[in-house]
N, CA, C and O of each residue as an XYZ file, in Angstrom:
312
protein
N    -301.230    100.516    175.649
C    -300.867    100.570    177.047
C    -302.117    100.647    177.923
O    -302.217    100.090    179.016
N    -303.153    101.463    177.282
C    -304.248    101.606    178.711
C    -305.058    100.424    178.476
O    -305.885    100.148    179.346
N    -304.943     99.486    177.192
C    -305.866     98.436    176.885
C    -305.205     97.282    178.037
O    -305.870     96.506    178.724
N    -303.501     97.445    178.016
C    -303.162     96.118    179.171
C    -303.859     96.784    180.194
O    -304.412     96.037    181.001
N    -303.952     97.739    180.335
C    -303.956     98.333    182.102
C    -305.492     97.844    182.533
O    -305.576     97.439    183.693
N    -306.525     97.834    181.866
C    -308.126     97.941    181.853
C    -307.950     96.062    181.583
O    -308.668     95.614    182.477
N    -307.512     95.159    181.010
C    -307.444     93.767    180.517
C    -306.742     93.084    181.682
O    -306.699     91.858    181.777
N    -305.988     94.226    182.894
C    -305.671     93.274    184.401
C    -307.036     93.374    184.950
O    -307.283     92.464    185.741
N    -307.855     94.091    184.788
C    -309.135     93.560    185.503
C    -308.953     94.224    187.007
O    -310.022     93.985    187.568
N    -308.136     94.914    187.880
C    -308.406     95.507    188.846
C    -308.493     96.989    189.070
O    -308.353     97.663    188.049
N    -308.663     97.534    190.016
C    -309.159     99.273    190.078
C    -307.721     99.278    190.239
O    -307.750     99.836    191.336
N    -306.748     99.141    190.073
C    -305.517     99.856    190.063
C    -305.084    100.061    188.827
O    -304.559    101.086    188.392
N    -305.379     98.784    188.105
C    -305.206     98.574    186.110
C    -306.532     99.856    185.615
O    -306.442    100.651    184.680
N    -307.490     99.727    186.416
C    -308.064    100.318    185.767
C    -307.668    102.371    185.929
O    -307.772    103.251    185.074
N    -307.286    102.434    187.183
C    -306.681    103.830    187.210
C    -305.733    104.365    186.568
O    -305.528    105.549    186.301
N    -304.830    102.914    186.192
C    -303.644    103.355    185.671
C    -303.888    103.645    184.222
O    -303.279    104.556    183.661
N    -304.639    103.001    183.690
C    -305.812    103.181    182.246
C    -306.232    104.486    181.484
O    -306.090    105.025    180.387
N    -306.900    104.706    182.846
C    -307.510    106.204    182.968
C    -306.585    107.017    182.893
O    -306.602    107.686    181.861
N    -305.652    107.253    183.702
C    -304.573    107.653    183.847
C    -303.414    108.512    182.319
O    -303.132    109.705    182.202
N    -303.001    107.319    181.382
C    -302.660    106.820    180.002
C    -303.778    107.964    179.301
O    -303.471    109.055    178.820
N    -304.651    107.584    179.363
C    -306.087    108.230    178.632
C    -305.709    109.770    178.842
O    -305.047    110.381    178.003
N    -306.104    110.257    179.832
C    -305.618    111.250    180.480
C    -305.013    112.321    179.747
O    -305.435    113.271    179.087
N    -303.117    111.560    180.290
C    -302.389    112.324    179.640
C    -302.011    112.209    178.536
O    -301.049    112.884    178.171
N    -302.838    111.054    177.392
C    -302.531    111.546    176.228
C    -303.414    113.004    175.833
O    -303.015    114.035    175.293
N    -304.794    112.613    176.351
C    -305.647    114.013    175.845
C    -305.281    115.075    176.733
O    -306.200    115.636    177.328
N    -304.271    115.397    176.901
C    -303.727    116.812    177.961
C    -302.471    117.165    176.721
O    -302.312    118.340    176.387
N    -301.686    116.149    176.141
C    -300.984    116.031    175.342
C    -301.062    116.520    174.151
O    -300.672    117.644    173.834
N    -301.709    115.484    173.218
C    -302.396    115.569    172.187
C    -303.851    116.003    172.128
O    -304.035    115.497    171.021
N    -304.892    116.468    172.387
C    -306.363    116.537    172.422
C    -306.901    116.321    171.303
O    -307.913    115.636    171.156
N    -306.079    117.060    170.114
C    -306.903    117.352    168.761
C    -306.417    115.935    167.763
O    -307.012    115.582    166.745
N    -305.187    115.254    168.358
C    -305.159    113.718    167.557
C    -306.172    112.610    168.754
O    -306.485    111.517    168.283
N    -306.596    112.888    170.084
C    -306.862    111.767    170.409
C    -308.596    112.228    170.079
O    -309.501    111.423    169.861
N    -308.687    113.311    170.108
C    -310.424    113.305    169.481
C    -310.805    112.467    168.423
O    -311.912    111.945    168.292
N    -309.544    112.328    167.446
C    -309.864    111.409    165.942
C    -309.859    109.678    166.381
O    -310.466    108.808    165.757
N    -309.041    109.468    167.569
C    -308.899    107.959    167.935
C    -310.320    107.119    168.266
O    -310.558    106.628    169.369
N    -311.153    107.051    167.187
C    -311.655    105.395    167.687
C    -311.734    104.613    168.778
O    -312.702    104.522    169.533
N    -310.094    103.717    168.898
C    -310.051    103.389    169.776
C    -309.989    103.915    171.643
O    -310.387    103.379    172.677
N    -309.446    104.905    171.402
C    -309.699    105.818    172.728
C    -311.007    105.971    173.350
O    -311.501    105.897    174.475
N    -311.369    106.219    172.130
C    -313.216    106.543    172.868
C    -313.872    105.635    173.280
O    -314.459    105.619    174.362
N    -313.841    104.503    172.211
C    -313.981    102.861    172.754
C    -313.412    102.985    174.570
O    -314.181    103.240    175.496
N    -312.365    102.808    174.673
C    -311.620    102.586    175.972
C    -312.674    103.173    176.893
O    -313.326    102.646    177.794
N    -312.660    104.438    176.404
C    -313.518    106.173    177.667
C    -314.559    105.023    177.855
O    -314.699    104.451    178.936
N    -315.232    104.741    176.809
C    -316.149    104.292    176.580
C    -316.855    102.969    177.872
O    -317.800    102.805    178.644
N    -315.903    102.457    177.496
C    -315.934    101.196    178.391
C    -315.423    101.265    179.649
O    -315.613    100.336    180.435
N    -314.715    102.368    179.997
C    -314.627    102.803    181.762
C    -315.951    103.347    182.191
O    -316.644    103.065    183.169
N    -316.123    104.172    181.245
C    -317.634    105.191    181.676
C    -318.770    104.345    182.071
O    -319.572    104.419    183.002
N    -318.612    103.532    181.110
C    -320.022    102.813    181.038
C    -320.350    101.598    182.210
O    -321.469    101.164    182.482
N    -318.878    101.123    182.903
C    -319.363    100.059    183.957
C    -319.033    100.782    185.136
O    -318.599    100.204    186.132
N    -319.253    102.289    185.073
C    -319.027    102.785    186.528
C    -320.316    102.453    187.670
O    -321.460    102.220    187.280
N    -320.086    102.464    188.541
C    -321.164    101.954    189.715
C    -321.565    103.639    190.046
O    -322.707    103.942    190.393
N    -320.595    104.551    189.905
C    -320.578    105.611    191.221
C    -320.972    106.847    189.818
O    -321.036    106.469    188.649
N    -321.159    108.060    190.168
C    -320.936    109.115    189.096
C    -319.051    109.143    188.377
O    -318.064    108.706    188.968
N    -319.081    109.803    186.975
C    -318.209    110.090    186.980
C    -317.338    110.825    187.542
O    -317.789    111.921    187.210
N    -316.249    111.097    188.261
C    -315.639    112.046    188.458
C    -315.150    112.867    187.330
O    -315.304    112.562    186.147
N    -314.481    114.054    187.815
C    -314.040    115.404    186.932
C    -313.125    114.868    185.781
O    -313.396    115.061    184.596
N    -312.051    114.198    186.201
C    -311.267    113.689    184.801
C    -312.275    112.719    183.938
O    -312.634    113.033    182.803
N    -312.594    111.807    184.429
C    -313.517    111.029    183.516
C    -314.334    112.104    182.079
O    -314.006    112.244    180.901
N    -315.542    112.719    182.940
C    -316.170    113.459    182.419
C    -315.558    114.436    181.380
O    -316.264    114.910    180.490
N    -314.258    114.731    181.497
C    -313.424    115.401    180.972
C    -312.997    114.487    179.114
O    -313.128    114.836    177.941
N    -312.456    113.201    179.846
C    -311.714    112.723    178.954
C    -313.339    112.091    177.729
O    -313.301    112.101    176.498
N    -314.464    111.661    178.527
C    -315.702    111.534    177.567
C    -316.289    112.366    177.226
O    -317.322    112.107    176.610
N    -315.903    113.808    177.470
C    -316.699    114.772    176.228
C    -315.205    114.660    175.239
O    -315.432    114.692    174.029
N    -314.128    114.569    175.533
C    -313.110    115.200    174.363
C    -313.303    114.004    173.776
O    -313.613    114.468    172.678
N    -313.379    112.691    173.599
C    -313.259    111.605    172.791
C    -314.498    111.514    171.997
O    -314.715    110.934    170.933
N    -315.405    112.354    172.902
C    -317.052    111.472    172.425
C    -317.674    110.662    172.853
O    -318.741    110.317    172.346
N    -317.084    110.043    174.096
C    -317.718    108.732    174.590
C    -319.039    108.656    175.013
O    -319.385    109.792    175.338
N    -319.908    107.886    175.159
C    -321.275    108.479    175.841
C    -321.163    107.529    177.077
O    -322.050    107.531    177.931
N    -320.480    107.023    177.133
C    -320.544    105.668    178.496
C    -321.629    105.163    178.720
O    -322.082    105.128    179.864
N    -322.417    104.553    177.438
C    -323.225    103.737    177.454
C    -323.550    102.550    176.512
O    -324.605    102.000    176.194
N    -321.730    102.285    176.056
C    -321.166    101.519    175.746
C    -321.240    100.032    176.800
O    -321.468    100.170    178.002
N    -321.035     98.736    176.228
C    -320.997     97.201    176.915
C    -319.780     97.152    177.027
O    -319.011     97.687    176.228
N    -319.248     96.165    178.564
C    -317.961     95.895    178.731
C    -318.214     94.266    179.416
O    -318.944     93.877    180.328
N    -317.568     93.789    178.810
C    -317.680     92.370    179.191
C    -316.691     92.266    180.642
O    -316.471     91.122    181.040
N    -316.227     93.163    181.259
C    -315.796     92.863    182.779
C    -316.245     94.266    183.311
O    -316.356     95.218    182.538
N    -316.452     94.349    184.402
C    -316.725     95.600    185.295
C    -315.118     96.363    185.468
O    -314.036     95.919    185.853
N    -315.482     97.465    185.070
C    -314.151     98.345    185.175
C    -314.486     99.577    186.330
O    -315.606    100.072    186.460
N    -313.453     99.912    187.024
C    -313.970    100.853    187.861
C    -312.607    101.946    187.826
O    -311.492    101.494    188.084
N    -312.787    103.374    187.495
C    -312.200    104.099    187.821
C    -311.783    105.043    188.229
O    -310.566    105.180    188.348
């Protein structure tokens, strides 16, 4: 679900992304720490931000691991 949301390519796909991300790790924390792909995702929001992270961001890339200095072949903003 947050992979369609981030693959429409606009800051609304991409909030809604973030969003997904979110409340799975509010949900689950201790299964989405093991997800791979999640962190990938964090990963690739974090990393084409223009601006600082905000508080959820920063949140959801320490629990995954992300370092957001991961490559994204489109600019994501969230």
């Amino acid at each position: 679900m947050a992979w369609a949301h981030l693959a429409d390519g606009t800051s609304a796909g991409n909030a809604k992304a973030g969003a997904v991300l979110l409340e799975l790790g509010k949900t689950a924390p201790s299964w989405m720490r093991q997800q791979r792909y999640a962190r990938d995702l964090v990963d690739t929001i974090a990393s084409s931000r223009r601006r600082a992270m905000g508080q959820d961001l920063t949140e959801l890339t320490a629990l995954v691991g992300a370092s957001g200095a991961g490559s994204s072949p489109h600019p994501i903003s969230l």
